[in-house]
Biopython code that builds the backbone (N, CA, C, O; Angstrom):
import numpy as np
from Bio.PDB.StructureBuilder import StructureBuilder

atoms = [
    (1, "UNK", "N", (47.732, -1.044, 35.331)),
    (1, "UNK", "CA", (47.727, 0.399, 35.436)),
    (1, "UNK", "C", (46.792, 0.778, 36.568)),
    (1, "UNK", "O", (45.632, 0.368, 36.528)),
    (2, "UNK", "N", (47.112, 1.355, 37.340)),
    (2, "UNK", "CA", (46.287, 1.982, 38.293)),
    (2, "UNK", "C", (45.366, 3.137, 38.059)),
    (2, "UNK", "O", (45.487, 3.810, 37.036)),
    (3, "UNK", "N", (44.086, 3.504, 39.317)),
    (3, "UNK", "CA", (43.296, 4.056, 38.043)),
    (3, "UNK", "C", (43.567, 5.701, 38.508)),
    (3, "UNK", "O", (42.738, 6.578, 38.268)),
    (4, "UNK", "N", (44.952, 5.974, 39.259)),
    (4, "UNK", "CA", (45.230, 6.903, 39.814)),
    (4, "UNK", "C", (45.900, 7.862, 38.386)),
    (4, "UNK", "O", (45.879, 9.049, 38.062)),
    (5, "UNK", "N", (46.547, 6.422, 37.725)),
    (5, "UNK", "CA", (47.375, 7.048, 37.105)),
    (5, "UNK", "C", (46.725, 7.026, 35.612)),
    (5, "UNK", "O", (47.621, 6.854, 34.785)),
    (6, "UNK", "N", (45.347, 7.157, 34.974)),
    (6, "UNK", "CA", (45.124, 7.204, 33.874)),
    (6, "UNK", "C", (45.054, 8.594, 33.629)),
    (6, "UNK", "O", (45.654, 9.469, 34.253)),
    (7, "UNK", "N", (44.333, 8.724, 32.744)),
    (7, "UNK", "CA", (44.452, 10.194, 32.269)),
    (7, "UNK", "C", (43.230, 10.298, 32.224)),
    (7, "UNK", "O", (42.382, 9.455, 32.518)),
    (8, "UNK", "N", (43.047, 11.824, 31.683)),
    (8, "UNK", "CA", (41.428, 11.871, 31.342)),
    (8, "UNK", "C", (40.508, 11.647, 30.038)),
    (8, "UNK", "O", (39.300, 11.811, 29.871)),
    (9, "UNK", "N", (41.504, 11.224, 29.201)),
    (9, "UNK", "CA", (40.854, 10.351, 28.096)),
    (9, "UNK", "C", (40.426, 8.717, 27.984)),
    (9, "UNK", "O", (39.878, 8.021, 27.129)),
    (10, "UNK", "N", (40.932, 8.524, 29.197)),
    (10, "UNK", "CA", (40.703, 7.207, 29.630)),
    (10, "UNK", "C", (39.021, 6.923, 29.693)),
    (10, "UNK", "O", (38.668, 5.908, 29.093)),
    (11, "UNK", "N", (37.885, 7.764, 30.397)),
    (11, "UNK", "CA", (36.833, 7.462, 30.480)),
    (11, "UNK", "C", (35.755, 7.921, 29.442)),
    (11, "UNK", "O", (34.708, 7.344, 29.151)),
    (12, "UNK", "N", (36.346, 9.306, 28.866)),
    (12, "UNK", "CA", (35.848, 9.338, 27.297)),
    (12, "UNK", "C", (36.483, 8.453, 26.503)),
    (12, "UNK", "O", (35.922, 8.621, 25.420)),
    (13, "UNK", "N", (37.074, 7.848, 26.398)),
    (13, "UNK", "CA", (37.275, 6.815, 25.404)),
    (13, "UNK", "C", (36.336, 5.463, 25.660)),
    (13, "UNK", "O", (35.670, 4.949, 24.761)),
    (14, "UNK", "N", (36.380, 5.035, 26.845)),
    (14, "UNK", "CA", (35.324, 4.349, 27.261)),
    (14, "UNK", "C", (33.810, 4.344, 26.984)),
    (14, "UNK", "O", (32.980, 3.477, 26.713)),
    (15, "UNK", "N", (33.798, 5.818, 27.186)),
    (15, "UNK", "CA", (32.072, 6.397, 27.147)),
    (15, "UNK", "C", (31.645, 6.240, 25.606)),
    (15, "UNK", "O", (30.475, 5.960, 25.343)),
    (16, "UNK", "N", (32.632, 6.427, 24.551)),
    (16, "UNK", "CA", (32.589, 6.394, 23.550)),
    (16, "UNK", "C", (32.323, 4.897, 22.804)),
    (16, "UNK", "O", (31.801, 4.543, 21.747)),
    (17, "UNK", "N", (32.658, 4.548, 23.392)),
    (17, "UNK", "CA", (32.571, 2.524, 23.484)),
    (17, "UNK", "C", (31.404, 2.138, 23.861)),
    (17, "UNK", "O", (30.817, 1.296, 23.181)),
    (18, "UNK", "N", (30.904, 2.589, 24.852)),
    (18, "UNK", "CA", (29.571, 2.121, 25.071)),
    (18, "UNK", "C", (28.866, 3.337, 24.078)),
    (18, "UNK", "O", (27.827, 2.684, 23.978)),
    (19, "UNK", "N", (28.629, 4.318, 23.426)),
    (19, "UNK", "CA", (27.830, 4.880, 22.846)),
    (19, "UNK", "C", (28.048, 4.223, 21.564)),
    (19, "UNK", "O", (27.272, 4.347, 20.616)),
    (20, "UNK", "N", (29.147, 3.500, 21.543)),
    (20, "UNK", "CA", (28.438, 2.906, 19.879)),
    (20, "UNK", "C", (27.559, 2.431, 19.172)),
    (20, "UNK", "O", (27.356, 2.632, 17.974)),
    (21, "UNK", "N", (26.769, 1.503, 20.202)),
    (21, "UNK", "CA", (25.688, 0.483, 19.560)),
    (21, "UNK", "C", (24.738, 1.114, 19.563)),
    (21, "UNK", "O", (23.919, 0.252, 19.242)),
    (22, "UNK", "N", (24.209, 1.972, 19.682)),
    (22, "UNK", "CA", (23.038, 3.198, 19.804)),
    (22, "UNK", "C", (23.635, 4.453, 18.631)),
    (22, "UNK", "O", (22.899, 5.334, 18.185)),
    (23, "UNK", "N", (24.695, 4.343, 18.370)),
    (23, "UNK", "CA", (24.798, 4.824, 16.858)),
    (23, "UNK", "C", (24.786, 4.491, 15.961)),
    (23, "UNK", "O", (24.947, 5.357, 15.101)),
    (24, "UNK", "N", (24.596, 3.061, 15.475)),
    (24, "UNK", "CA", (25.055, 2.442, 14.281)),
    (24, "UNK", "C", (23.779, 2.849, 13.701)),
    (24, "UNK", "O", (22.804, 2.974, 14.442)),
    (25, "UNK", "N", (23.691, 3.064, 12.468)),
    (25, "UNK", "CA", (22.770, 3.404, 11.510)),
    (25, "UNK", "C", (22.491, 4.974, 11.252)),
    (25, "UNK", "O", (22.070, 5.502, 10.222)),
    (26, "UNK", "N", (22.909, 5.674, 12.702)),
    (26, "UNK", "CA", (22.536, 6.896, 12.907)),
    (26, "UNK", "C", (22.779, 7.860, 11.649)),
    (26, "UNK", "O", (23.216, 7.079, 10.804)),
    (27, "UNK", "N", (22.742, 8.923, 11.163)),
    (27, "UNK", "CA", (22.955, 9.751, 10.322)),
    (27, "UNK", "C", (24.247, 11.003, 11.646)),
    (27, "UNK", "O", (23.811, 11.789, 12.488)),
    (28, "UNK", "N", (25.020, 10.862, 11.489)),
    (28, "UNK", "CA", (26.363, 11.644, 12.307)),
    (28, "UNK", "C", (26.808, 12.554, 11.570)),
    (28, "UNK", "O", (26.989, 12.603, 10.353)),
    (29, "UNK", "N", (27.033, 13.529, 12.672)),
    (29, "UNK", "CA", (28.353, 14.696, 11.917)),
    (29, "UNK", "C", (29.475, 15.292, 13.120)),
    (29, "UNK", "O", (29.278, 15.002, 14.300)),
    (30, "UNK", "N", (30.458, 15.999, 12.782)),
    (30, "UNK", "CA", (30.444, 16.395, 13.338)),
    (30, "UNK", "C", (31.387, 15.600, 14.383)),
    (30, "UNK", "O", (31.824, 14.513, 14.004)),
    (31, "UNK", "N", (31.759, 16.103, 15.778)),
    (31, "UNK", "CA", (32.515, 15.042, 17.464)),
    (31, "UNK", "C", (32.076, 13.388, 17.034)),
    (31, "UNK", "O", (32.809, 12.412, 16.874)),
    (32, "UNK", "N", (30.441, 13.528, 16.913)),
    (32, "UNK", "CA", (30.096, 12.500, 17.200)),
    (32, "UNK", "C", (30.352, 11.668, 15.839)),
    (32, "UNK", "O", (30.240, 10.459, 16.043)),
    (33, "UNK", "N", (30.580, 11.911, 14.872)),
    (33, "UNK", "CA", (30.929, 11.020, 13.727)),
    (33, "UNK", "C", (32.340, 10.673, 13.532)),
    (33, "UNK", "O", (32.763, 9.741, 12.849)),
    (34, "UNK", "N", (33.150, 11.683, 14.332)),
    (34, "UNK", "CA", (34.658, 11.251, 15.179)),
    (34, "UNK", "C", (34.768, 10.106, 16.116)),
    (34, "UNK", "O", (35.373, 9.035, 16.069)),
    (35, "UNK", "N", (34.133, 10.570, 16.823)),
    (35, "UNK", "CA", (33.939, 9.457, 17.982)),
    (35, "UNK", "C", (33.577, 8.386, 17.277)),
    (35, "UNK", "O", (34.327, 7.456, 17.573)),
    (36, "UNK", "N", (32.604, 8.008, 16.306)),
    (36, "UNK", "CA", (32.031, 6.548, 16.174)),
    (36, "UNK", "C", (33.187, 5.977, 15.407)),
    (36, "UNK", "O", (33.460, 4.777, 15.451)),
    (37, "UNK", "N", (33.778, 6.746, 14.788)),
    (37, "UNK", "CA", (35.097, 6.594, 13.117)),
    (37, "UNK", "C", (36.105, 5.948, 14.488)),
    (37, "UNK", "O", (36.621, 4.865, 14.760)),
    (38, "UNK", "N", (36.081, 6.331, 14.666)),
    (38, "UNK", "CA", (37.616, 5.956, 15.955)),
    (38, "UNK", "C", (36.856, 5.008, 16.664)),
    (38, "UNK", "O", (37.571, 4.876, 17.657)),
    (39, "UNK", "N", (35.740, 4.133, 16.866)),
    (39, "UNK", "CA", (35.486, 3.331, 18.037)),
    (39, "UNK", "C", (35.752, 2.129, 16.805)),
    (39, "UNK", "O", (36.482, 1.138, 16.786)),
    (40, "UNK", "N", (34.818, 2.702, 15.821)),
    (40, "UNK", "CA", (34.982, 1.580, 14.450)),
    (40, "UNK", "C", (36.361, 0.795, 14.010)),
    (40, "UNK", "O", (36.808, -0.338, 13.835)),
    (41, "UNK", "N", (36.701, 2.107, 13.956)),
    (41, "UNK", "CA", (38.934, 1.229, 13.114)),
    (41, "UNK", "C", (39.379, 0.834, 14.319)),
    (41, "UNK", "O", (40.335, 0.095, 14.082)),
    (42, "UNK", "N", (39.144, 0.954, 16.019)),
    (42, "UNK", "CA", (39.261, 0.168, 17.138)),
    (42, "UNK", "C", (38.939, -1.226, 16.855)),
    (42, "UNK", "O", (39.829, -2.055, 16.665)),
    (43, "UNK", "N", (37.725, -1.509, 16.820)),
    (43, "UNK", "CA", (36.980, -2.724, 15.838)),
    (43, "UNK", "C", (38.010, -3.417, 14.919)),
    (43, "UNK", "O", (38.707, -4.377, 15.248)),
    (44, "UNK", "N", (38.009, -2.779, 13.691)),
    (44, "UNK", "CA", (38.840, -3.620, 12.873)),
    (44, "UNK", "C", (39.960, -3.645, 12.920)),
    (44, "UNK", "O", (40.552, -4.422, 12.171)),
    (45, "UNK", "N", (40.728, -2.758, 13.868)),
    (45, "UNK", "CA", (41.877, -2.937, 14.549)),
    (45, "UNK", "C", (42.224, -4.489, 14.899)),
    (45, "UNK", "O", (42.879, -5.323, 14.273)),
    (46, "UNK", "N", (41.542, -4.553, 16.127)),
    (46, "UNK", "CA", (41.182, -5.495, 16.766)),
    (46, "UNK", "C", (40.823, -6.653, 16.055)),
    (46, "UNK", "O", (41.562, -7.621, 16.237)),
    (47, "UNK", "N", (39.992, -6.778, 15.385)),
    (47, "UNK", "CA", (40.247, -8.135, 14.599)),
    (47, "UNK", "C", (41.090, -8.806, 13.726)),
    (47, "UNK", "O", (41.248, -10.024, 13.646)),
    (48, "UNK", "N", (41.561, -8.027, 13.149)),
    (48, "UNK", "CA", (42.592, -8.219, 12.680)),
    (48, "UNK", "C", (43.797, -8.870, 13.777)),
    (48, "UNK", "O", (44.202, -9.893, 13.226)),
    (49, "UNK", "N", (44.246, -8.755, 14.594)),
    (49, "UNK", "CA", (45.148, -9.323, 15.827)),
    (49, "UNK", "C", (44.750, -11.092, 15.527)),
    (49, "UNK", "O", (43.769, -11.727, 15.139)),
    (50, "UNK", "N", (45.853, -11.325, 15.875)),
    (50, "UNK", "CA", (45.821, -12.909, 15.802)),
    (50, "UNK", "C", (45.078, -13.508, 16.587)),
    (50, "UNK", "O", (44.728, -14.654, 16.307)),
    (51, "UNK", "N", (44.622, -12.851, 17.835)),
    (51, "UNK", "CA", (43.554, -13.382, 19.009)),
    (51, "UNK", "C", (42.114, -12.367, 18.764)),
    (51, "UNK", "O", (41.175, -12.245, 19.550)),
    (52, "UNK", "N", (42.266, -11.783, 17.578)),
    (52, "UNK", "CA", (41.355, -10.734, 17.886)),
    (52, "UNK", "C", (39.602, -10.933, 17.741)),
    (52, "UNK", "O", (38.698, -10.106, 17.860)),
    (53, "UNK", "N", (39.580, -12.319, 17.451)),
    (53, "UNK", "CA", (37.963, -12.670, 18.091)),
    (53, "UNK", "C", (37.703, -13.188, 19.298)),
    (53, "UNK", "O", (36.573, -13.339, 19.761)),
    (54, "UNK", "N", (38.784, -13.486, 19.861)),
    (54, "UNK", "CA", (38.329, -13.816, 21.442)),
    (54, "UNK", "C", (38.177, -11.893, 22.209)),
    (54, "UNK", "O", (37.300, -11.444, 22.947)),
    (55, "UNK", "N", (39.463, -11.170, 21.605)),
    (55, "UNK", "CA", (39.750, -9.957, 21.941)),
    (55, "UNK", "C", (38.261, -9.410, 22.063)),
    (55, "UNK", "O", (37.683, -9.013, 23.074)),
    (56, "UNK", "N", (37.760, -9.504, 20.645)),
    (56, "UNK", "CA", (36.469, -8.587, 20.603)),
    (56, "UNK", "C", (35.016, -9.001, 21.401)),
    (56, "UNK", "O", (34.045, -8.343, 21.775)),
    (57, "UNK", "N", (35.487, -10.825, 21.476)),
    (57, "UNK", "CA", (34.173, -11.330, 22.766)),
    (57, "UNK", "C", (34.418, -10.352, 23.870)),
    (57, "UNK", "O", (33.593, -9.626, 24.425)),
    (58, "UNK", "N", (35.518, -10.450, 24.055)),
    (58, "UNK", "CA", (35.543, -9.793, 25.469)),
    (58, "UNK", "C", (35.149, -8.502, 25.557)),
    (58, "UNK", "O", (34.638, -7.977, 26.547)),
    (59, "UNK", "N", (35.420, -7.922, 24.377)),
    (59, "UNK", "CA", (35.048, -6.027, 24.372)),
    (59, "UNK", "C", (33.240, -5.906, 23.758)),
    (59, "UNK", "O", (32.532, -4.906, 23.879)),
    (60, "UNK", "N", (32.918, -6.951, 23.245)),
    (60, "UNK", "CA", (31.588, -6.904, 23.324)),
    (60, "UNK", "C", (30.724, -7.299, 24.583)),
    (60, "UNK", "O", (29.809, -6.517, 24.842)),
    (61, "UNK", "N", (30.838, -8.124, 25.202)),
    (61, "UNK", "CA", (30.462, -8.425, 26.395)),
    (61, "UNK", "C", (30.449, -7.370, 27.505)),
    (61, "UNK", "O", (29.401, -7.051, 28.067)),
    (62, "UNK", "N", (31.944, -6.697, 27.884)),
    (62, "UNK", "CA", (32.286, -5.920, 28.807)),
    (62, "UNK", "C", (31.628, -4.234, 27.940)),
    (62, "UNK", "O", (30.648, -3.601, 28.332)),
    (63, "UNK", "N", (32.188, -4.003, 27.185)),
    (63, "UNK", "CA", (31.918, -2.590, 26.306)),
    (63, "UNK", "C", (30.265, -2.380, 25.638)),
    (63, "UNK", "O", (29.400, -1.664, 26.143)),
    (64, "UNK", "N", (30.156, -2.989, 24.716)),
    (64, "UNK", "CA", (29.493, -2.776, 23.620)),
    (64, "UNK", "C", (27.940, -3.050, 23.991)),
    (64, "UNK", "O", (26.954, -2.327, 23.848)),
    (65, "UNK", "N", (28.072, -4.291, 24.493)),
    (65, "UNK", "CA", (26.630, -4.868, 25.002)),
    (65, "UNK", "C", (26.357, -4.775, 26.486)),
    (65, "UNK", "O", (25.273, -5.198, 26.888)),
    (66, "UNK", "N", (27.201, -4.282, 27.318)),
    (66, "UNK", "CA", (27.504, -4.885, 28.498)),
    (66, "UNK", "C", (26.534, -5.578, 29.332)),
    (66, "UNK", "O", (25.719, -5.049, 30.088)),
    (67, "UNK", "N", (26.698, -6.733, 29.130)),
    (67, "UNK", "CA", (26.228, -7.935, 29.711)),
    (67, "UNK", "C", (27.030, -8.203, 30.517)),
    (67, "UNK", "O", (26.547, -8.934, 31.382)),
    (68, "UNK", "N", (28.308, -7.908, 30.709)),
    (68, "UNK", "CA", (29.309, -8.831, 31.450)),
    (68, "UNK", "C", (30.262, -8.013, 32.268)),
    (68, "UNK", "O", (30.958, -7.214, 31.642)),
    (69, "UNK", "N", (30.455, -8.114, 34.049)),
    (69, "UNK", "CA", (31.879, -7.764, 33.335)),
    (69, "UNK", "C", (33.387, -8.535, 33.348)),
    (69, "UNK", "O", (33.609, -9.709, 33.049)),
    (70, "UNK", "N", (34.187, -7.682, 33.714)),
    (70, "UNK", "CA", (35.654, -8.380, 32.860)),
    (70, "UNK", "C", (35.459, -9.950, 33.742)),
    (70, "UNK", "O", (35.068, -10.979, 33.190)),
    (71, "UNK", "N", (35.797, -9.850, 35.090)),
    (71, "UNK", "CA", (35.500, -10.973, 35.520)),
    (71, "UNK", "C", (34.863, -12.029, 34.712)),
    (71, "UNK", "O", (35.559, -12.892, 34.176)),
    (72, "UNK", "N", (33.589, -12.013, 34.593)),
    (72, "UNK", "CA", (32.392, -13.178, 33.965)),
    (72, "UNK", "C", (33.005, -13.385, 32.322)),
    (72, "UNK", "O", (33.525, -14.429, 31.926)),
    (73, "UNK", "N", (32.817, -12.182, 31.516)),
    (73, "UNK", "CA", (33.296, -12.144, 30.210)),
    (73, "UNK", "C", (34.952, -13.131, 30.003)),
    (73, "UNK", "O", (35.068, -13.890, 29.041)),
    (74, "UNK", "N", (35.876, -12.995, 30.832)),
    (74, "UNK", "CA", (36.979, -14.100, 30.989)),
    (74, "UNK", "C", (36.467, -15.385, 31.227)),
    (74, "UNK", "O", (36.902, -16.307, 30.537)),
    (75, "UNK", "N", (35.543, -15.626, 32.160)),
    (75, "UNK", "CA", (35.330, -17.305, 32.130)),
    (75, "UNK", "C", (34.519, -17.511, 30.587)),
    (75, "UNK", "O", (34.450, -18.579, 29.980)),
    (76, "UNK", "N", (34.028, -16.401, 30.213)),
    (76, "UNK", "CA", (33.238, -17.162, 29.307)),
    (76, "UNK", "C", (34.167, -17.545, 27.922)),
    (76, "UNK", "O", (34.010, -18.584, 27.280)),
    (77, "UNK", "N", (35.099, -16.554, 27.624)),
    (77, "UNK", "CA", (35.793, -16.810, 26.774)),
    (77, "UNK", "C", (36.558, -17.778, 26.454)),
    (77, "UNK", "O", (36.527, -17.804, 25.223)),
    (78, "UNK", "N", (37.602, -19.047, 27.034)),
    (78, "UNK", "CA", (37.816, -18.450, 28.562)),
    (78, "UNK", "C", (39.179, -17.936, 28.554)),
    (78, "UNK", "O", (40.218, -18.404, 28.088)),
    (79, "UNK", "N", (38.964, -17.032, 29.082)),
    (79, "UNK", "CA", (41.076, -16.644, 29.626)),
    (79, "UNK", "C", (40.981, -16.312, 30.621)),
    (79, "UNK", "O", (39.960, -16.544, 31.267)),
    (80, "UNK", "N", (41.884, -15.728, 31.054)),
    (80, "UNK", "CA", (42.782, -15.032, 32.687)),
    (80, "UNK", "C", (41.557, -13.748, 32.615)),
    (80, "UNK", "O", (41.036, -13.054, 31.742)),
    (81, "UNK", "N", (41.483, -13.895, 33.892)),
    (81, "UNK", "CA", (40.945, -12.219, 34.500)),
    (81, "UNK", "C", (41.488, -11.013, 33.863)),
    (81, "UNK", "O", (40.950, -10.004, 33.406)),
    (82, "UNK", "N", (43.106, -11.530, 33.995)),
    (82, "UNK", "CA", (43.843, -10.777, 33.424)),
    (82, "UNK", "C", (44.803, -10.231, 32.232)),
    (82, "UNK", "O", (45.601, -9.308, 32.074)),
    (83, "UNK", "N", (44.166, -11.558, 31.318)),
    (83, "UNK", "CA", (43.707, -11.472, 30.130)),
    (83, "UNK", "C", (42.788, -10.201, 29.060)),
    (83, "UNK", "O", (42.995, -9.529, 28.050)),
    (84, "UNK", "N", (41.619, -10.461, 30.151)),
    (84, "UNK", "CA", (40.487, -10.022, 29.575)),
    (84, "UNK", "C", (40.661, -8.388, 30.044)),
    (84, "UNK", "O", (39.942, -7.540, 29.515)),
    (85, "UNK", "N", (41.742, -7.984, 31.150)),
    (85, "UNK", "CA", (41.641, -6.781, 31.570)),
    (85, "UNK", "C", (42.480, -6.320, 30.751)),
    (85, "UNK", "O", (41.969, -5.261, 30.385)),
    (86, "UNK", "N", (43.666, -6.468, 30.110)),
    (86, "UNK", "CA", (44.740, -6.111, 29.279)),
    (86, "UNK", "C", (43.976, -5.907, 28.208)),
    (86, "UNK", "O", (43.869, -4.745, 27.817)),
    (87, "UNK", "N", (43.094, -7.251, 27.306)),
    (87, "UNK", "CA", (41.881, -6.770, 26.198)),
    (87, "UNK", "C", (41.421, -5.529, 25.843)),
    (87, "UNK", "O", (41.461, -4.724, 24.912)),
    (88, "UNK", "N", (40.844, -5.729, 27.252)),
    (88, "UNK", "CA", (39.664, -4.275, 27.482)),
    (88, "UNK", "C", (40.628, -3.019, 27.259)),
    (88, "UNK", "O", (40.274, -2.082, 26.543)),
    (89, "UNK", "N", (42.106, -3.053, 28.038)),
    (89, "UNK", "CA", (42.444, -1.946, 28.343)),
    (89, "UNK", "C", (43.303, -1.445, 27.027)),
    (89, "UNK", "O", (43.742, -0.302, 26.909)),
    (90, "UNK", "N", (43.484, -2.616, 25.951)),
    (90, "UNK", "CA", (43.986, -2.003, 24.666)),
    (90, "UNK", "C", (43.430, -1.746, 23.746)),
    (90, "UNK", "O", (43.948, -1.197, 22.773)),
    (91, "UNK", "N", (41.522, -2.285, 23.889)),
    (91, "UNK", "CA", (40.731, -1.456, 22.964)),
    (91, "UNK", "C", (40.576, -0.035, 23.177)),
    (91, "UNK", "O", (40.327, 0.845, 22.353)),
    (92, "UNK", "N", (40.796, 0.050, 24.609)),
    (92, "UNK", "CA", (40.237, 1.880, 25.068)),
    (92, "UNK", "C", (41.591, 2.374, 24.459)),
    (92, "UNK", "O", (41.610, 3.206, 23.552)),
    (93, "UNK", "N", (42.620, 1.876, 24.947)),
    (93, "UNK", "CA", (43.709, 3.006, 24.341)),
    (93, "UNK", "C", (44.037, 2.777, 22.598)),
    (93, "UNK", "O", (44.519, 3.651, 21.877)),
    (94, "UNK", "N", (43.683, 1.531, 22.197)),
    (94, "UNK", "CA", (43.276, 1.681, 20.453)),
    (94, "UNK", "C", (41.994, 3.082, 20.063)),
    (94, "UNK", "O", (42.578, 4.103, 19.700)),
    (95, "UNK", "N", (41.182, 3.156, 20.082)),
    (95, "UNK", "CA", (40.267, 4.243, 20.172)),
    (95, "UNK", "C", (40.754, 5.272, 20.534)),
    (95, "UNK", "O", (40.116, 6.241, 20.124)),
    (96, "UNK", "N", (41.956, 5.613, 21.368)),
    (96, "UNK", "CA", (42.293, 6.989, 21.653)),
    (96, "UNK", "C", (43.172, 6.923, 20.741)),
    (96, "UNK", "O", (43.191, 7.972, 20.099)),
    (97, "UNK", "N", (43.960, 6.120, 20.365)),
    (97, "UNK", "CA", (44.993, 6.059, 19.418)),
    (97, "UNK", "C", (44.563, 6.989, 17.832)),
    (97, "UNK", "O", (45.184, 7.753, 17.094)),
    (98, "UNK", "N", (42.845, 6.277, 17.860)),
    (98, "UNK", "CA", (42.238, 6.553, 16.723)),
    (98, "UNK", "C", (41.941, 7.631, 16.713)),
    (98, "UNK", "O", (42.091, 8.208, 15.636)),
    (99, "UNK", "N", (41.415, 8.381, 17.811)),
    (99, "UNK", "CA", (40.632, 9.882, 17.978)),
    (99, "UNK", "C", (41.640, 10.823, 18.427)),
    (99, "UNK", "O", (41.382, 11.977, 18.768)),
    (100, "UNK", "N", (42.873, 10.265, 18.419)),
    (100, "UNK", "CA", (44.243, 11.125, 18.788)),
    (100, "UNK", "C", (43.776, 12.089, 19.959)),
    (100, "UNK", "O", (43.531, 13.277, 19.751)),
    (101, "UNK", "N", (43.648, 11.365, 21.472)),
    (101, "UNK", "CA", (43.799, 12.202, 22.669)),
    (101, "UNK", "C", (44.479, 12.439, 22.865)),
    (101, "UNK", "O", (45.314, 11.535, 22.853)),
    (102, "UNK", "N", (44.953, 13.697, 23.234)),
    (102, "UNK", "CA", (45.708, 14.424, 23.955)),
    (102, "UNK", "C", (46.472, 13.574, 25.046)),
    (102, "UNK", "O", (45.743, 12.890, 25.765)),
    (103, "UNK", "N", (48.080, 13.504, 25.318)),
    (103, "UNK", "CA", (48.487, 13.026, 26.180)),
    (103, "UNK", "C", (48.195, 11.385, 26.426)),
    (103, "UNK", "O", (48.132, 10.932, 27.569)),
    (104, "UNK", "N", (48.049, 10.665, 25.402)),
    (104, "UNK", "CA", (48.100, 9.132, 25.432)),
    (104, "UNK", "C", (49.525, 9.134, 25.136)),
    (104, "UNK", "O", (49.906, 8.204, 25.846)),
    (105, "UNK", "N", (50.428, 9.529, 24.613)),
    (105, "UNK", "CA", (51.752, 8.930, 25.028)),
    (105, "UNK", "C", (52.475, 9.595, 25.738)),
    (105, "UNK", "O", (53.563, 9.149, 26.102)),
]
sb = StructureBuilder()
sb.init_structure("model")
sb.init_model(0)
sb.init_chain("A")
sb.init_seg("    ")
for serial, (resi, resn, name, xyz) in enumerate(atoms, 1):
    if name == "N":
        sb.init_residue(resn, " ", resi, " ")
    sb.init_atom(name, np.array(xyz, "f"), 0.0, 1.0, " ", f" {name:<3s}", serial, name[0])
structure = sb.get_structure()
């Protein structure tokens, strides 16, 4: 996907991904207890998938913790570059799936 052609839930869904780990424990209400509910069932989305612990190395590495990115996070796992970019790019649109953005289909 090109990044001409995403939408604009593409980088709030993202942003929302990295604000997770700085919420966990938090006391939420409210957007932001939306946002974390939808990054979460992304999560167990995702594991659940037959690959979905390599899936989630990769979205922890690149997303969650970011230590990595897609590049490095693929050797480490290891898969394709482009592997790990398809990963990444079906946790963000799992999470919008979850928080029902506007114009994801």
């Amino acid at each position: 996907m090109c990044v001409a052609a995403r939408k604009r839930w593409w980088g709030y869904c993202k942003s929302m991904a990295r604000a997770y780990p700085g919420r966990v424990g938090q006391a939420l209400e409210g957007t932001a207890l939306a946002e974390f509910q939808a990054v979460e069932a992304a999560i167990e989305a995702t594991r659940r998938r037959r690959d979905g612990e390599a899936r989630m190395a990769v979205v922890e590495m690149v997303l969650l913790k970011r230590t990595h990115n897609i590049p490095g996070a693929a050797l480490r796992i290891p898969c394709s570059e482009r592997t790990a970019l398809r990963w990444h790019g079906d946790f963000i649109r799992e999470i919008a799936a979850h928080f029902s953005c506007d114009g994801l289909r």
